[in-house]
C-alpha positions, 0 to 999 in steps of 0.5 A, a space after each residue: 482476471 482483470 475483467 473480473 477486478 474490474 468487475 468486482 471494483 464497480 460492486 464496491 464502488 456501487 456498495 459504497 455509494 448505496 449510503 442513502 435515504 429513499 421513501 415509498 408506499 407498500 414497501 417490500 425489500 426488492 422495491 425498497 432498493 429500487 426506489 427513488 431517494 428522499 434524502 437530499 445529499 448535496 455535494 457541494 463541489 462546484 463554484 468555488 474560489 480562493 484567496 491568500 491572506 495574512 495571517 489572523 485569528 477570524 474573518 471581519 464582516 468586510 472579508 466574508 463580504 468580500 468571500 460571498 461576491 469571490 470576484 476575479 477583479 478581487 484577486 479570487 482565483 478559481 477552484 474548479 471542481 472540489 475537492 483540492 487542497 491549496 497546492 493542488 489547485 496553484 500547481 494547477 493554475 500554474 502558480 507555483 511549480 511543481 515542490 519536487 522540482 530542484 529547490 522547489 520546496 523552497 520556492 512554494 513554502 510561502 504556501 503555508 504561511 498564508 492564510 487562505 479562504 475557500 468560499 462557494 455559493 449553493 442552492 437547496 431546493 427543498 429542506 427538512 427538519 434536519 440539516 448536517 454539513 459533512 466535511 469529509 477531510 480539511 487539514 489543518 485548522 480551519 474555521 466554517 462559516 455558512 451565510 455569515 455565521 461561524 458554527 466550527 472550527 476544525 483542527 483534524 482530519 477526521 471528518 467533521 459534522 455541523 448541524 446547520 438545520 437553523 442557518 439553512 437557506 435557498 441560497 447559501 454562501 460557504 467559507 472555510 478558513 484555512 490558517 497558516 500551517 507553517 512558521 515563518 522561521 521554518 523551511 530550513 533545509 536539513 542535511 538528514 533529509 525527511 524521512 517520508 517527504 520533502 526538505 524542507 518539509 511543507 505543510 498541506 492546506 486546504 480542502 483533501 475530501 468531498 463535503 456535503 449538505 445532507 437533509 432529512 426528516 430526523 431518522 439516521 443510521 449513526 453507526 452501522 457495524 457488521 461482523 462476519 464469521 465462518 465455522 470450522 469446516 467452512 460451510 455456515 458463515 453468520 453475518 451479525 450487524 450491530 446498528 445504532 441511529 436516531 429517530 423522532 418516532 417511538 419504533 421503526 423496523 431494520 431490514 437486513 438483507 445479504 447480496 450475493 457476488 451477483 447481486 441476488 439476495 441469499 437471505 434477509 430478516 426485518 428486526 423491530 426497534 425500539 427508540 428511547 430518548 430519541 436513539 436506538 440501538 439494534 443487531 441483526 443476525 443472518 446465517 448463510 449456508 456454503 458461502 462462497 469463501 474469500 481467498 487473499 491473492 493467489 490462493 482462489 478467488 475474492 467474492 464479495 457479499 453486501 450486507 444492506 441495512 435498511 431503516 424503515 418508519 410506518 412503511 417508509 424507507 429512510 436510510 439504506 446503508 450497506 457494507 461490503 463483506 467476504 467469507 473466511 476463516 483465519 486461524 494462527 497455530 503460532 505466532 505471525 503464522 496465519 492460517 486462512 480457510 485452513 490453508 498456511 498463507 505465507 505472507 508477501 508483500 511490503 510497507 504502504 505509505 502515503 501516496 502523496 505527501 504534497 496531497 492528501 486528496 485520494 488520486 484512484 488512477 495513482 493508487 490503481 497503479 500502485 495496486 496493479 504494480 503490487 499484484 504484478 509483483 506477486 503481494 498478497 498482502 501490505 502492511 498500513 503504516 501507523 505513522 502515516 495517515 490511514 488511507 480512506 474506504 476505498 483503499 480498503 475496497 480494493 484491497 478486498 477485491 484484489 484480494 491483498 490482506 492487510 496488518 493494520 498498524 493504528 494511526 499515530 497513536 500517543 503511545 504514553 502512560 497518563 490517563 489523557 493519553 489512554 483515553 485517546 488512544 483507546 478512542 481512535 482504536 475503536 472508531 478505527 476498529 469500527 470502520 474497518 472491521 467488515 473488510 474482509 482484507 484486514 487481517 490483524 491490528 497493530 498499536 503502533 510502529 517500533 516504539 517498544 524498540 527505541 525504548 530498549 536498552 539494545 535499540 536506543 540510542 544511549 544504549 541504557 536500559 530505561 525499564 519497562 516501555 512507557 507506552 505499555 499500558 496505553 497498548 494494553 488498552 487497546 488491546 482490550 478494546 481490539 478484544 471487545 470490538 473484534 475478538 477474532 482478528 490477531 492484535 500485537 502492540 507495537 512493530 516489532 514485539 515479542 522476545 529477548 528484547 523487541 527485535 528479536 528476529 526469533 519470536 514475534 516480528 522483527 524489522 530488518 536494522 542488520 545493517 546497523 545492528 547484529 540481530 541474533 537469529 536473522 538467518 531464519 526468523 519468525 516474520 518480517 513486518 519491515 526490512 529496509 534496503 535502499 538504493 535510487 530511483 531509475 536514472 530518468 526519475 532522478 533527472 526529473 526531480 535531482 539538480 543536474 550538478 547534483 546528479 553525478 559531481 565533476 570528479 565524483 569517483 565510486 571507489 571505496 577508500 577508508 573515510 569515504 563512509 557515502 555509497 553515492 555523492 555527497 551532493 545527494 544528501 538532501 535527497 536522502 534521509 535516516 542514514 541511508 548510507 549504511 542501509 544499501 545492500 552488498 554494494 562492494 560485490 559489484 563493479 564501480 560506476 562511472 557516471 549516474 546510469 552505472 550508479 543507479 545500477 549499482 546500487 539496485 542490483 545491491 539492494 536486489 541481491 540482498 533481497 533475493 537472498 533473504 527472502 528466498 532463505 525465508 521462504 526456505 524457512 530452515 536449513 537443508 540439513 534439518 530433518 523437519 519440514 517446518 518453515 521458521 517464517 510465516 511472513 515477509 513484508 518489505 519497507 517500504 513499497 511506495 514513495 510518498 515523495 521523490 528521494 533517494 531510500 527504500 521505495 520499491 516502486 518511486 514517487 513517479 511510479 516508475 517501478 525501481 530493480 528491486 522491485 523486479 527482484 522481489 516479483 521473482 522471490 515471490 513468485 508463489 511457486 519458486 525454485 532456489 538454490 542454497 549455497 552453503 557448506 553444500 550446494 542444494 536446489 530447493 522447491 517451495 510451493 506457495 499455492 492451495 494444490 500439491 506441486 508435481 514436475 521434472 527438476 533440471 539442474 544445468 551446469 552452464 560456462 558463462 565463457 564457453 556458452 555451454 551446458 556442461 553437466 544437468 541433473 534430473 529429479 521428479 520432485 513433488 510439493 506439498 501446499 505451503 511447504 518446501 522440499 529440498 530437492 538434491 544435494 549437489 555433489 551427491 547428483 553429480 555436479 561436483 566441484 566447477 570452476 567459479 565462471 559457471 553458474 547453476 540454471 535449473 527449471 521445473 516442468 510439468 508433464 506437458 513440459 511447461 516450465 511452471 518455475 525457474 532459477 539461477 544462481 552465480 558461483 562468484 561475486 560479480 565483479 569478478 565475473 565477465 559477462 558475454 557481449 550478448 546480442 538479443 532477438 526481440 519479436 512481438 506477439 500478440 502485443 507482448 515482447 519475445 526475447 531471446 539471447 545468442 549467450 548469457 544476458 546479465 540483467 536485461 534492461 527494457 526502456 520505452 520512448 513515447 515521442 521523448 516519454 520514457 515514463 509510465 510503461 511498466 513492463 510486466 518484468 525487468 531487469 532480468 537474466 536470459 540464458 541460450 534456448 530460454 524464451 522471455 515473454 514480457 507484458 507491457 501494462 502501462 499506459 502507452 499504446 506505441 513508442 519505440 523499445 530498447 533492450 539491452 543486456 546490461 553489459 553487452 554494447 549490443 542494443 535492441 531497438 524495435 518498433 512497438 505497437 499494443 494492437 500487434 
């Protein structure tokens, strides 16, 4: 599987990089992708240098002076390789430490009260008629001057294109000027935290994308769009691609060709095109018969197609795009209950953000990991947050190969009622639209996030009913522009919509605010786009970035007395944000902590419970005793997956991609085949199959005495499973175990005729802390460089920890935080980033730990 990512990884990154112009003689298709670029793409990413300044409205002749030489002795501070915004490149150098550190936002928020200047010099060999410099991302405002000239200043982070065909040279100076992004006054630290990133805030600046020079002789591809659809019985799919260019020539010819998952063509047509004032405007259409399909993970596999586009005058190659696509049918019988190549998908998964709020230059070994850490926790799908930026192609790629569908939210969107706001809407929706929409990872538009909510009566903070949401008639708008771009893709317009009042969990989404507010009809809802549960980062994360007095106070006592209204110290509020003091999860059912390793514990194993009970009932979809088979819930999507920032709230995997208990309770819940009990009026075990393939196995269900370390009764049932449905499979009491005593827990596993065990469960009968748990002791053996435990009795929460010469960063263990009973055998992975280091595994509550020796080759 991972020789085949990777595989799959190289083709997009071959499809994103064959934006290019070539030019040959006696052309045909196979020489036309073969031939050597005439477009000259410059990157310019090398040789730059920068300097601070005060702040001021434009650089006299004397400061671009200055920026042409960029000497040292000038106070220019090398760049290195591009692109880098400014806190990057003085975090590297040195210059200031890294913002998370204990007060260190503070200490750099002078960042972004300066000024500062980016300048470079480079060479253009050969020039054309035409000469475009590409800035792909600059934040903030920024003013471009190429040779002395100012030709544009910039305030977004879209990408921004000059024509400097007149200002050209051999040799050229570039200088970017950077303005201030913070006020003076600012920086002020908040008791409320921010909600995403640091406090105070800080503002990037500087450079976060490539930049290029681009040359040619005037003929362009200015828009490639391609669509993709499949019929019903999933043996034609139609690939139309809808072009639009310019071009000094009268007519020129399209070349549309389809690439195979291997790379062979599988179909191709050349369409003439006509010019008219310069401009063109021109679709292509290709049939291919039995596609390979595209399945989200978990489901079959993810084969990618590209479609390459090629602009052809008098026989010359000029541009070749291409796009990178995949067969599927997606269908929705009812709401937010998706069907993909005709089988129900049960939607897993959580909220992504930023991955870097300091940065916004796009790290792929950060987000690789994040991917890996996604698949490993059984997703299949991730929602884009609105409020934050979109990410960039590439993210969309690799949701394409690893085969993650995506609820794509609109970025920050001004959800208003006036004309200006309508149009700006609607504006960036269809140039999002345009750019994602052959993804075959996207799987629905969003308009925004929870603002028809906060305009309810139920919802908003003074609690009166304010009439219709404002921002009613902008969504609409770009619910007509979702129509006429991408008719086929589901559209909703806002995050959570639909009901009694926008967060009714029975109609439509919801977002998961039962910890602040009664939502009617939360047991079995619809879909969840966001459930929100926080507790901390792993103890060795929160020393990195936590002051050491504020990590556990002197007399600091977890005790819940009437007035204590904080589950952890006062001391971590700056840490925190958006009262989340009140979103942890059943804190109160487990033992109080006395010093920071019980309280990260605490407040894990809390959020972990929550979470595996509501995502198990979900995925139940009903409750036993009903006579349909029908699964209330088409989805169910964590917030949020990712920090973007050190803190102490809702991240499933922390800023430093340590991957928190939750996390490893949300892998177990959803796992695509899952057994679970349901303790209700009755005892049931469940079965759900979340997979393409009906289910068949022996059910054993063990009665076993945490006290006595013994099975006291079992039952035994065949069941089987039908895809995308869930069973129940015995009534307890009805199969013989009866009433027990609350120091039992219920053990049961699921096993194919071969006796492999394809799924497991447990459940307790009381709260924890009024369960004492054995002094397990644990074996620890490895193989094949996996670990192998096993437990002489109960082991409540096996807790694996790695140390690499002081480094217990970085090792990502496949599972953790997990129970063992007497005769199971656990098999862990270790797929992070050490190859040896010395390993730790310990029941949670047993004094007994187990060290070994650990090397990847054994």
């Amino acid at each position: 599987m991972f020789e085949k990512r990777c595989r799959q990884q190289a083709y997009c990154a071959l499809a994103l990089a064959m934006t290019s112009v070539f030019a040959v003689s006696g052309w045909d298709s196979a020489e036309a992708c073969a031939a050597e670029p005439c477009l000259q793409r410059i990157e310019v990413a090398d040789g730059w240098k920068i300097k601070s300044f005060a702040p001021r409205e434009a650089l006299d002749t004397s400061l671009l002076n200055q920026a042409a030489r960029s000497e040292e002795s000038e106070g220019w501070l090398d760049v290195g390789r591009m692109p880098a915004t400014v806190h990057d490149l003085l975090l590297r150098l040195g210059k200031i430490e890294a913002p998370w550190l204990p007060h260190g936002t503070e200490k750099c928020f002078w960042v972004g009260q300066k000024d500062w200047v980016y300048a470079t010099r480079f060479s253009v060999e050969e020039r054309g008629r035409e000469a475009r410099l590409r800035l792909m991302g600059i934040e903030n405002k920024v003013d471009v001057y190429l040779n002395g000239k100012k030709l544009a200043s910039h305030a977004s982070k879209l990408p921004l294109v000059v024509d400097v065909s007149d200002h050209l040279g051999s040799e050229n100076v570039l200088v970017l000027h950077c303005h201030a992004g913070s006020r003076a006054d600012s920086g002020k630290r908040s008791d409320r935290g921010s909600y995403l990133g640091p406090n105070p805030s800080i503002s990037s600046v500087g450079v976060f994308d490539q930049i290029f020079v681009e040359i040619s002789e005037g003929n362009r591809l200015e828009e490639v769009l391609a669509d993709v659809t499949l019929n019903e019985t999933l043996t034609s799919g139609t690939v139309t691609v809808q072009v639009k260019g310019v071009s000094p020539f009268e007519s020129l010819d399209l070349l549309v060709r389809l690439l195979d998952p291997n790379g062979e063509s599988v179909g191709e047509t050349t369409v003439p095109v006509a010019v008219t004032g310069g401009e063109f405007d021109v679709r292509g259409v290709l049939q291919i018969d039995r596609p390979s399909l595209w399945w989200p993970r978990g489901y079959g596999d993810q084969p990618l197609y590209r479609a390459d586009v090629t602009l052809l005058t008098h026989g010359e190659v000029q541009e070749i795009a291409s796009r990178t696509l995949g067969f599927r049918r997606v269908t929705m019988p009812e709401p937010l209950h998706f069907v993909v190549n005709n089988v129900p998908v049960f939607l897993r998964g959580g909220d992504w953000v930023t991955p870097n709020l300091m940065s916004d230059v796009w790290d792929t070994a950060r987000v690789d990991r994040l991917f890996d850490l996604a698949e490993n926790a059984n997703f299949n799908a991730l929602r884009v947050w609105g409020p934050a930026e979109a990410p960039p192609d590439a993210f969309y790629e690799q949701a394409d190969a690893r085969g993650l569908l995506l609820w794509q939210d609109f970025t920050r969107l001004p959800m208003r009622s006036d004309s200006k706001s309508i149009e700006t809407c609607t504006k960036a929706a269809r140039a999002m639209i345009k750019r994602l929409k052959h993804h075959p990872s996207i799987l629905s538009w969003c308009g925004c996030n929870e603002a028809a909510q906060w305009a309810h009566e139920d919802y908003n903070k003074d609690f009166e009913d304010h009439g219709p949401w404002g921002g009613l008639a902008a969504a609409e708008a770009v619910g007509a522009v979702c129509k006429e771009l991408d008719p086929e893709r589901y559209y909703q317009p806002s995050s959570p919509y639909f009901g009694m009042n926008p967060n009714d969990p029975r109609e439509g989404n919801t977002h998961g605010y039962t910890n602040m507010w009664f939502v009617p009809g939360y047991d079995y809802l619809n879909f969840a786009s966001e459930d929100t549960r926080i507790s901390a980062p792993v103890l060795h994360s929160l020393q990195r970035f936590m002051d050491p007095d504020d990590l556990w106070p002197q007399g600091y006592s977890t005790l819940y007395l009437h007035g204590n209204r904080r589950p952890f110290p006062e001391t971590w509020m700056p840490y925190t944000c958006a009262e989340s003091w009140k979103k942890t999860g059943p804190v109160e059912q487990f033992y109080d902590a006395t010093d920071a390793a019980g309280l990260v514990h605490r407040l894990g194993m809390a959020e972990s419970l929550y979470y595996q009970d509501t995502v198990e009932r979900q995925r139940r979809g009903r409750p036993a005793t009903e006579q349909s088979d029908r699964r209330c819930c088409g989805g169910y999507l964590v917030w949020k997956y990712n920090d973007s920032w050190p803190q102490v709230y809702s991240a499933k995997v922390d800023y430093f991609l340590e991957p928190k208990h939750v996390y490893y309770a949300l892998r177990r819940a959803y796992e695509p085949l899952m057994l679970s009990f349901d303790f209700d009026t009755y005892l049931y075990l469940w079965a759900i199959n979340d997979t393409r393939e009906p289910v068949t196995g022996t059910v054993k269900i063990q009665l076993y005495h945490l006290e006595e370390n013994e099975f006291r009764k079992e039952i035994v049932r065949e069941v089987t499973v039908a895809p995308g449905k869930s069973t129940v499979v015995v009534r307890l009491d009805q199969a013989g175990i009866r009433a027990f005593r609350k120091e039992h827990l219920l053990f049961a596993t699921l096993t194919d005729n071969s006796g492999q065990v394809l799924a497991r469960t447990h459940g307790f009968a009381d709260i924890e802390r009024r369960l004492t748990f054995p002094e397990a002791k644990l074996k620890v053996e490895v193989r094949e460089g996996a670990l192998v435990l096993t437990t002489d009795q109960f082991a409540r929460c096996v807790t694996l920890t790695g140390d690499a010469q002081g480094d217990p960063f970085g090792w990502f263990f496949e599972d953790n935080y997990f129970d063992l009973l007497p005769g199971e055998e656990k098999v862990v992975r270790l797929l992070g980033q050490h190859d040896e280091g010395r390993l730790t595994a310990k029941p949670w509550y047993s004094p007994h730990a187990t060290t070994i020796d650990w090397k990847r080759s054994q």
